[in-house]
C-alpha positions as CSV (number, residue, x, y, z in Angstrom):
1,X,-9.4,3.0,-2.2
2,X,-5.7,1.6,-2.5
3,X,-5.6,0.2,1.6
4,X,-8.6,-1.7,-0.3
5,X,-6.9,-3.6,-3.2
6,X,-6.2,-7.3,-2.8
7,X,-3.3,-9.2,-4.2
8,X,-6.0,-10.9,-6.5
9,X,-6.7,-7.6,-8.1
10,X,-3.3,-7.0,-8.9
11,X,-2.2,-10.8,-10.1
12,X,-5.6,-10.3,-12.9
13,X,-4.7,-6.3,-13.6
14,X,-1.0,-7.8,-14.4
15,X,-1.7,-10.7,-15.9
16,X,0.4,-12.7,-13.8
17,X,1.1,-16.1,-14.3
18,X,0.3,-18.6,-11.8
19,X,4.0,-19.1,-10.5
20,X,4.4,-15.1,-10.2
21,X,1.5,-14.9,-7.8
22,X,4.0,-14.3,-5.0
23,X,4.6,-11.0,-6.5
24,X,1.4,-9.9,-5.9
25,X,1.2,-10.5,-2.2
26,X,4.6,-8.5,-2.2
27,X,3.2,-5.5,-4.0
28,X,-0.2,-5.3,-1.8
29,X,2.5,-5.6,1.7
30,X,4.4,-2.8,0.0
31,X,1.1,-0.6,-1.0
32,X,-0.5,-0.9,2.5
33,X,2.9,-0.3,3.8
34,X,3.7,2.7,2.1
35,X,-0.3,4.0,3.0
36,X,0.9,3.1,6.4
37,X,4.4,5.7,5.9
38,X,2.5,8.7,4.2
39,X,-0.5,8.3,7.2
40,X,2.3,8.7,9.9
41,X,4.2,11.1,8.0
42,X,1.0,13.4,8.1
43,X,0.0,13.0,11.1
44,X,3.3,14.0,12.5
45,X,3.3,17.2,10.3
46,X,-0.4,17.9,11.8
47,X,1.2,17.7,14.8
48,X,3.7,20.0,14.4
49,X,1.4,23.0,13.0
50,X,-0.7,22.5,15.8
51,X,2.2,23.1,18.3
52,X,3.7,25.9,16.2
């Protein structure tokens, strides 16, 4: 549901004014990229069980 969520979404949910939109782009880079991290993270740790 959050790799889903559009920088839109975020600039109405935080009432952002017009000249702030920037910081919406910013926050949906940094959601995907942290979805991005914790999917690597795990799939490394899979990984690792399966060759334990």
């Amino acid at each position: 549901e959050a790799a889903q969520i559009k920088n839109t979404q975020i600039a109405e949910e935080l009432e952002l004014p017009p000249v702030k939109i920037h910081c919406s782009v910013l926050a949906e880079d940094a959601i995907k990229a942290a979805i991005n991290d914790f999917k690597s993270k795990q799939g490394g740790a899979a990984e690792e069980k399966q060759s334990a």
